[in-house]
N, C-alpha and C positions, 0 to 999 in steps of 0.2 A: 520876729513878730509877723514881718509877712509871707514868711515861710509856713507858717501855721493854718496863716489865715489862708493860703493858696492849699495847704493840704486839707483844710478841714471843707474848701470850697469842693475839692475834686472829689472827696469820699460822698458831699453831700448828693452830688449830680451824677455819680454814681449809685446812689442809696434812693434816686427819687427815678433814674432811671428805668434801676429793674422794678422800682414798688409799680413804675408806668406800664411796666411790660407784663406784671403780675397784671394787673388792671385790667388790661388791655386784651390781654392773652386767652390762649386755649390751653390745654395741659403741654401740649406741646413744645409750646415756647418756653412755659415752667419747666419743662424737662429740659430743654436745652440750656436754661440758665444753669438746675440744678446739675447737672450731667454734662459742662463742656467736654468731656472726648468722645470722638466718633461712636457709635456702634460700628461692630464688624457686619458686613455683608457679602454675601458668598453668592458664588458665581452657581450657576444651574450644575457644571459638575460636581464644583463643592457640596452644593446639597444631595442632589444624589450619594455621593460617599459619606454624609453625615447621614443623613436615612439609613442606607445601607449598614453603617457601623453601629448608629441607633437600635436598631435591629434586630443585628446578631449581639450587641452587650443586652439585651433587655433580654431575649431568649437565652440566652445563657445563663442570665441573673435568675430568672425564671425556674431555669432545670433545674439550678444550684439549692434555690430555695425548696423545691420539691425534695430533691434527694435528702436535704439536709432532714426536713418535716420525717420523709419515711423512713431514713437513719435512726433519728430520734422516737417517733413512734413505735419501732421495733423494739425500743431497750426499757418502753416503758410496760412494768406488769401489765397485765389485764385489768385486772382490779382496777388500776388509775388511767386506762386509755377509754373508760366509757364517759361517754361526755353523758353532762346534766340537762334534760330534758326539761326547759321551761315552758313558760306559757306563750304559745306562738299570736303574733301580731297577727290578727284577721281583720280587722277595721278601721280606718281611717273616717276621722271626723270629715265634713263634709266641706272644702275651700268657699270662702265664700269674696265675692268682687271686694271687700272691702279689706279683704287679707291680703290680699295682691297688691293692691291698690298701695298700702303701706309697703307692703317688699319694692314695688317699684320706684316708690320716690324715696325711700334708705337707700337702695343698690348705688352701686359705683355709674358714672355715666359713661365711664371708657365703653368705648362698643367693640366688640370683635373681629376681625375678619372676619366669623363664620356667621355675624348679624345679617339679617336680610334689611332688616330697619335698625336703624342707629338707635341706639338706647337713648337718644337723647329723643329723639322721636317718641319713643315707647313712653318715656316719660310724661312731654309735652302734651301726647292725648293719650294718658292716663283712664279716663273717665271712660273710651271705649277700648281698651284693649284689656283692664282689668277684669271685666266680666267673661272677655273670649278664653283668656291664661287662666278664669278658675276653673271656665267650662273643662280646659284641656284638662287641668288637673284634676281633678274629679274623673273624666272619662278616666285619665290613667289608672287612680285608685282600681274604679271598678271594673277596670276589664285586666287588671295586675300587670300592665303592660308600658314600660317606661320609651317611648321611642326613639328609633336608633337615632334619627337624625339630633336629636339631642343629646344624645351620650357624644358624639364627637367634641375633638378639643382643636385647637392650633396650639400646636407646640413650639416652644422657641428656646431653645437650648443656647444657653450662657454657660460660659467660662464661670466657675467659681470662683477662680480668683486670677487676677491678668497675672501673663506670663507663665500660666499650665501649660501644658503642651498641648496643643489643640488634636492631636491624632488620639490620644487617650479618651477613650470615650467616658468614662469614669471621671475625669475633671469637667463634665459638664452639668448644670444641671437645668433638667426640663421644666420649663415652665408651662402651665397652662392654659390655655383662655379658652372657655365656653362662650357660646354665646348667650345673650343677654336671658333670652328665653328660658335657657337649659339652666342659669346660674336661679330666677323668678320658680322655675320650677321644682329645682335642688331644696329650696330653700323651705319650698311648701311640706317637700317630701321631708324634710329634716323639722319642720314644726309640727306636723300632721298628726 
């Protein structure tokens, strides 16, 4: 009986601890609850050799699928290698602050590495950044032009499953995180 009541005390001060931690917490501490084993972290030459092998598997992956594309296009008749001419997208409706405004308080609050402002930021004054990110988006439409500093990601390549070989560049897969900007403006371009 008091074995029970000793275990049913340790689960509960366990189960009020982490709800505290949930509480209490950033997402960070929830990942650490969620995810006790380390992440790996590599040394400056480790990355460089994972860049480097990154690399050359992606430009090979690249040539492979190239060749493969004009292998294949080669055996296909004439007749079935003309592509169908549809109706080309020339107009984008016009973003307006209150479309933003909605994508910014749905989006995720994780902010990126590549944030200038923390999304939580971006969030919090809402009321004046959503008119700046329609203006941007808009200028985009109408000048056809998506900017570069936006198309970048931070990449973070994970093991797909522990115990791969880590020199296989093929067992890894890239993740990727834009920044908050580029994810608010992906998003217009993708409702637009």
């Amino acid at each position: 009986m008091a074995q029970t009541a000793a275990r049913a005390a340790i689960t509960d001060s366990r189960s009020n601890d982490i709800r505290k931690r949930f509480d209490d917490a950033t997402w960070h501490v929830a990942g650490d609850v969620l995810h006790r084993g380390k992440r790996s972290t590599y040394s400056d030459d480790e990355c460089r050799k994972l860049v480097t092998g990154f690399s050359a598997f992606f430009d090979d992956k690249l040539s492979r699928i190239r060749q493969s594309i004009s292998t294949f296009t080669g055996r296909i008749p004439s007749q079935c290698a003309r592509t169908r001419v549809g109706h080309k997208l020339s107009t984008f409706a016009t973003v307006t602050a209150g479309e933003v405004h909605k994508v910014l308080l749905t989006s995720s609050q994780k902010s990126s590495p590549l944030d200038v402002l923390p999304a939580a930021l971006l969030r919090a004054s809402v009321d004046v950044f959503a008119p700046v990110l329609a203006r941007m988006a808009n200028l985009s439409f109408d000048q056809n032009c998506f900017p570069k500093l936006f198309k970048a990601a931070h990449v973070l390549p994970l093991l797909k499953k522990p115990g791969l070989d880590k020199e296989q560049m093929s067992n890894y897969r890239p993740i990727s995180n834009l920044s908050t900007v580029s994810k608010v403006l992906e998003r217009q371009y993708s409702t637009g």
